[in-house]
Backbone as numpy.savetxt, mean C-alpha at the origin, in Angstrom:
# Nx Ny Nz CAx CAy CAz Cx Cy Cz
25.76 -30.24 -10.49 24.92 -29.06 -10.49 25.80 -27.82 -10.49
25.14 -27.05 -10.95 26.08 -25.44 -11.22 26.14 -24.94 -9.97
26.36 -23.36 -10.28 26.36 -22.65 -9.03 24.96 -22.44 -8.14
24.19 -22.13 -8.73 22.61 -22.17 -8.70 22.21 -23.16 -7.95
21.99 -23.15 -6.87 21.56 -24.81 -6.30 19.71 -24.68 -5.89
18.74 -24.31 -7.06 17.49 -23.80 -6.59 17.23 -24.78 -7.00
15.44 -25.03 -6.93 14.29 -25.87 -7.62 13.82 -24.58 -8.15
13.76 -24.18 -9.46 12.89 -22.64 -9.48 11.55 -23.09 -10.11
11.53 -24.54 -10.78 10.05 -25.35 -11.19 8.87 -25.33 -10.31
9.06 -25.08 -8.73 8.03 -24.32 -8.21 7.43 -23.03 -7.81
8.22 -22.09 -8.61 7.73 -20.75 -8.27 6.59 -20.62 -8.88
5.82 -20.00 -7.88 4.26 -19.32 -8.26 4.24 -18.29 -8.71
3.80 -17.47 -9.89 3.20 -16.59 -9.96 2.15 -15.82 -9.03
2.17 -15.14 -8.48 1.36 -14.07 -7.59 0.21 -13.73 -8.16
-0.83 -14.15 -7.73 -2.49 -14.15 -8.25 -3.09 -12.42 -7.51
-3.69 -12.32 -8.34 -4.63 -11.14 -8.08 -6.23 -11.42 -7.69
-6.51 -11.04 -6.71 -7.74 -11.65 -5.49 -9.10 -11.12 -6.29
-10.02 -11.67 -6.22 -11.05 -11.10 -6.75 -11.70 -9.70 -5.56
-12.28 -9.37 -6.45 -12.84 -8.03 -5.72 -13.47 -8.65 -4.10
-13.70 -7.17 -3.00 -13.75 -7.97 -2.16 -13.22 -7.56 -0.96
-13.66 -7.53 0.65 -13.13 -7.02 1.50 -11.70 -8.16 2.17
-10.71 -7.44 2.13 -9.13 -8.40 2.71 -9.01 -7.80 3.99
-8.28 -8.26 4.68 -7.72 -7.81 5.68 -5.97 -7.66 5.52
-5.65 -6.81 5.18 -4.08 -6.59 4.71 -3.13 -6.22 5.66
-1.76 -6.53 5.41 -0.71 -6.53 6.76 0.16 -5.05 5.91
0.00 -3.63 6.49 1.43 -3.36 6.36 2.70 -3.74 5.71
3.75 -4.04 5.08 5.37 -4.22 4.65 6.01 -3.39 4.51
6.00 -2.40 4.27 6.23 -0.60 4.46 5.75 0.41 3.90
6.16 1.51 4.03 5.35 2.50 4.03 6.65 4.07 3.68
6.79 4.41 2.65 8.05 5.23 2.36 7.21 6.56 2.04
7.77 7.13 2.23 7.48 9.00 1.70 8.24 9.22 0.45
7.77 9.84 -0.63 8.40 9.58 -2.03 7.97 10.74 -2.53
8.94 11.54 -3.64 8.31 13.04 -4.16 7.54 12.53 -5.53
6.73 13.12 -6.32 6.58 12.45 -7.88 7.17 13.60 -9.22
7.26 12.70 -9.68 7.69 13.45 -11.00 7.29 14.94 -11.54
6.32 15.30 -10.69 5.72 16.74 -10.80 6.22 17.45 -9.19
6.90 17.06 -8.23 7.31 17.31 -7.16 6.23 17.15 -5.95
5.06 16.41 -6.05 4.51 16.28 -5.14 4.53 15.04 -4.14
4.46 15.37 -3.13 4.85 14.26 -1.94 4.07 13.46 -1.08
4.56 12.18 -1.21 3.17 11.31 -0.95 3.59 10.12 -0.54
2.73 9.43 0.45 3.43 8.07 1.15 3.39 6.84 0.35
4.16 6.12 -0.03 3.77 4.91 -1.09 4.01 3.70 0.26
3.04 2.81 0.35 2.46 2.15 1.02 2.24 0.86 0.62
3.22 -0.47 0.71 3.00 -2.05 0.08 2.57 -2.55 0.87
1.23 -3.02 0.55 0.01 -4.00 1.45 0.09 -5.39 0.65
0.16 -6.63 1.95 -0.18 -8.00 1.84 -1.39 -8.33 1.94
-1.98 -9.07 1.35 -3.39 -9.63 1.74 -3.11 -10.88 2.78
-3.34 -10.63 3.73 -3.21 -11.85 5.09 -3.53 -13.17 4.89
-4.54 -13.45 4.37 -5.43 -14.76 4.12 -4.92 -15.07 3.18
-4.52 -14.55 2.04 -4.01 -15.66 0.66 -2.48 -15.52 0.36
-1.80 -16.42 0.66 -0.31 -16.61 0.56 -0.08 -16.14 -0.70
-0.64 -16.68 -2.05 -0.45 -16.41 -3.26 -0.79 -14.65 -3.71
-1.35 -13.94 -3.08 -1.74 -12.90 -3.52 -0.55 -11.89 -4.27
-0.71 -11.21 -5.14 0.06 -10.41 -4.98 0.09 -9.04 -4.40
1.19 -8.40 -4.09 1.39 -7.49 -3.49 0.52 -6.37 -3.70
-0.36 -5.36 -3.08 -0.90 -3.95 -3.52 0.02 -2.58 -2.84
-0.09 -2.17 -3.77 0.63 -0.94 -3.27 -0.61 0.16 -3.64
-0.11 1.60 -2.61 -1.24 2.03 -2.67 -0.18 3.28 -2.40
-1.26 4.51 -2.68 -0.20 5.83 -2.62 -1.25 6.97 -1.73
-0.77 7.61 -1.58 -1.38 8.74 -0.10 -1.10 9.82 -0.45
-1.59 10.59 -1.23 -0.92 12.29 -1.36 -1.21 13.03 -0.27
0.10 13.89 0.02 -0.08 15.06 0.92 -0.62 15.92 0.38
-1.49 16.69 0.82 -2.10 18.27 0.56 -0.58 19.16 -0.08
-1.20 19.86 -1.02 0.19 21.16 -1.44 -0.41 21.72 -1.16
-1.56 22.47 -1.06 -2.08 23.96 -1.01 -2.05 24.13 -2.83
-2.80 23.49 -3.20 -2.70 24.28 -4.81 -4.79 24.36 -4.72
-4.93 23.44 -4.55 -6.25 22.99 -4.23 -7.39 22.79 -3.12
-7.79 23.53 -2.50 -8.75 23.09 -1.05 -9.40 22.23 -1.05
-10.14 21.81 -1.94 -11.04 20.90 -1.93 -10.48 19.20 -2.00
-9.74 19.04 -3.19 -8.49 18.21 -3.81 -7.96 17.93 -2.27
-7.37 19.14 -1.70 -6.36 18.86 -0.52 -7.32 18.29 0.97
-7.98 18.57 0.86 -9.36 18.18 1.82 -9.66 16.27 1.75
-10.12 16.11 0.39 -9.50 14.81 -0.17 -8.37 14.00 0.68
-7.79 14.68 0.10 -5.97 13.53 0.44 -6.35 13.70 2.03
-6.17 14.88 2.56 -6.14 14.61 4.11 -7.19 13.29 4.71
-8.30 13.40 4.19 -9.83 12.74 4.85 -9.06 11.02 4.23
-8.20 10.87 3.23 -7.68 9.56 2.81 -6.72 9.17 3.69
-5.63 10.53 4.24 -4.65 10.18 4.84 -5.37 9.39 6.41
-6.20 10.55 7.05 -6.67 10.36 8.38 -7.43 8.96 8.56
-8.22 8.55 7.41 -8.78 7.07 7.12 -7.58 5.85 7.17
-6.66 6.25 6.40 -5.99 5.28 6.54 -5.14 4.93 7.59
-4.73 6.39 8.59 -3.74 5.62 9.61 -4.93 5.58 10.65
-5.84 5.99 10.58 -6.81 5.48 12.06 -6.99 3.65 12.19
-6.69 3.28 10.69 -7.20 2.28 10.30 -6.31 1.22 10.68
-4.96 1.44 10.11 -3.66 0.65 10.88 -3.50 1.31 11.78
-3.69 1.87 13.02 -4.08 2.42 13.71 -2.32 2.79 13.77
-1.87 4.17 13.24 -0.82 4.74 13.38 -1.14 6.15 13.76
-0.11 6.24 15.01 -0.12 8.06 15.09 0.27 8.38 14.71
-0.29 9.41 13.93 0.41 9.98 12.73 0.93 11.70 13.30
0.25 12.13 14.39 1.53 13.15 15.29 2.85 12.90 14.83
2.72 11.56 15.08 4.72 11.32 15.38 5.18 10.42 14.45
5.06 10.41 13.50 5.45 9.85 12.15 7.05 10.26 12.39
7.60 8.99 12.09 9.34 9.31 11.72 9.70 8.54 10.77
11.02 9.06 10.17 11.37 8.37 8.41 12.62 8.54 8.93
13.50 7.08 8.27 14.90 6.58 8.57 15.24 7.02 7.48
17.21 6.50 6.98 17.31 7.37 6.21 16.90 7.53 4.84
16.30 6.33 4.26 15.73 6.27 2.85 14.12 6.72 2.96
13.79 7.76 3.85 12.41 7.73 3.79 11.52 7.01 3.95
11.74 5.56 4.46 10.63 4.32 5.01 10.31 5.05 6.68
8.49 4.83 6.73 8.42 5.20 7.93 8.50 4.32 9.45
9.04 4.62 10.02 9.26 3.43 11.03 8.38 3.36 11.65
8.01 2.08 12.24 7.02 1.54 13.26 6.33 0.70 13.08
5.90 0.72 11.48 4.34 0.61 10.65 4.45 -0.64 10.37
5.39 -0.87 10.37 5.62 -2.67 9.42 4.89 -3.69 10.30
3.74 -4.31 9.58 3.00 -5.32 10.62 2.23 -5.60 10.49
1.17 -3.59 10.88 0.47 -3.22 11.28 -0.99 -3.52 10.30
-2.09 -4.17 10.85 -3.12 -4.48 9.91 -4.21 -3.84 9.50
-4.98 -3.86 8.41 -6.67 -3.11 8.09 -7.34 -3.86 7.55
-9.01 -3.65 7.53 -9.49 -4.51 6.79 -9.82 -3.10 5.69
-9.59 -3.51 4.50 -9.40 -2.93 3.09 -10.90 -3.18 2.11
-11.37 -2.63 0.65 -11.99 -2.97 -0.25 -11.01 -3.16 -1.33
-10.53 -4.49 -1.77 -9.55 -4.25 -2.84 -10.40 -4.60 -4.17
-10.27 -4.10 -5.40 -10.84 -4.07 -6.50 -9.72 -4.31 -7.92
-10.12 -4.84 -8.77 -9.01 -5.44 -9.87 -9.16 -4.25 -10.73
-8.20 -4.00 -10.92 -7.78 -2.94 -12.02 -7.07 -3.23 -13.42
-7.28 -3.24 -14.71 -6.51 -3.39 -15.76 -6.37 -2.12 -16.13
-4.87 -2.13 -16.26 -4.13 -1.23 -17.29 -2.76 -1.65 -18.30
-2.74 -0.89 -19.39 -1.45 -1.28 -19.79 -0.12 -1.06 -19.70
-0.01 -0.25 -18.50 1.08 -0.12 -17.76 1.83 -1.49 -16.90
0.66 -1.84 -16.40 0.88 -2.63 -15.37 0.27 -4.26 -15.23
-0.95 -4.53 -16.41 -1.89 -4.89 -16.14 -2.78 -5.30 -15.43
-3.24 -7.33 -14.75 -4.25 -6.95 -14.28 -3.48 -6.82 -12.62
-3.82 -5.72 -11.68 -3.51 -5.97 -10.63 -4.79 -5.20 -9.27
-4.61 -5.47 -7.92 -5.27 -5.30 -7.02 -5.07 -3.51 -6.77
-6.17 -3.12 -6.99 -5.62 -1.92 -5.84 -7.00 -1.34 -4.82
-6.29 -0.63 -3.70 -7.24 -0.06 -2.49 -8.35 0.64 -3.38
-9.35 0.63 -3.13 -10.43 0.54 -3.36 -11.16 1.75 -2.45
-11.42 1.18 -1.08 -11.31 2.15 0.20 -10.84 1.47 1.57
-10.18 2.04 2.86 -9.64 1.66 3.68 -11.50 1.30 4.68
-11.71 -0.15 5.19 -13.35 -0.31 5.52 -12.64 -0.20 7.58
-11.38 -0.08 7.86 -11.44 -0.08 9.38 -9.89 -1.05 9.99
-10.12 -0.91 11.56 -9.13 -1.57 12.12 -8.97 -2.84 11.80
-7.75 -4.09 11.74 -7.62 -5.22 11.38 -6.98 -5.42 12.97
């Protein structure tokens, strides 16, 4: 045998869950600017119950002040979502790559919904945050 000493004949492909309330675990949670300079938490959620799932990631914009209403939005998303993994978000701290510490774990029960695009195709995303896990 080579250097490689795997079986890779059982790797699974990562399934996408049908629509549907999950209960999802936290894996982290980073603060990230976007390509237009706006700043926003990018957030990789597990679905608890299905080993095979694949990963959702989900994104959180901060308010800029360009918009009140828009910015009203993001906040009422932000405040939903850490009541939900129940994080204080007072005291939010970021190590040095911007991952926020604490969070990794931490659970919700979620609405996840299947999305196709051709960016990415078919994959899971938050839907709405439904409470504490």
């Amino acid at each position: 045998m080579g250097i490689l000493e795997l079986n890779l004949d059982d790797a699974k492909e990562p399934v996408v869950v049908p629509d549907g309330e999950y209960q999802v675990k936290l894996t982290s949670m980073q603060l990230k600017e976007s390509e237009k300079g706006n700043i926003y938490f990018s957030a990789s959620l597990e679905v608890t119950d299905e080993p095979d799932a694949a990963p959702v990631f989900h994104n959180l914009m901060l308010p800029n002040g360009e918009d009140e209403r828009r910015d009203n939005g993001w906040k009422l998303n932000l405040r939903k979502f850490f009541e939900a993994f129940d994080i204080d978000y007072h005291n939010l701290e970021t190590d040095s790559d911007n991952k926020v510490v604490g969070v990794k774990g931490k659970t919700a029960w979620v609405f996840l919904k299947t999305e196709e695009s051709e960016e990415y195709g078919s994959r899971n995303i938050v839907k709405r945050v439904i409470g504490a896990g």
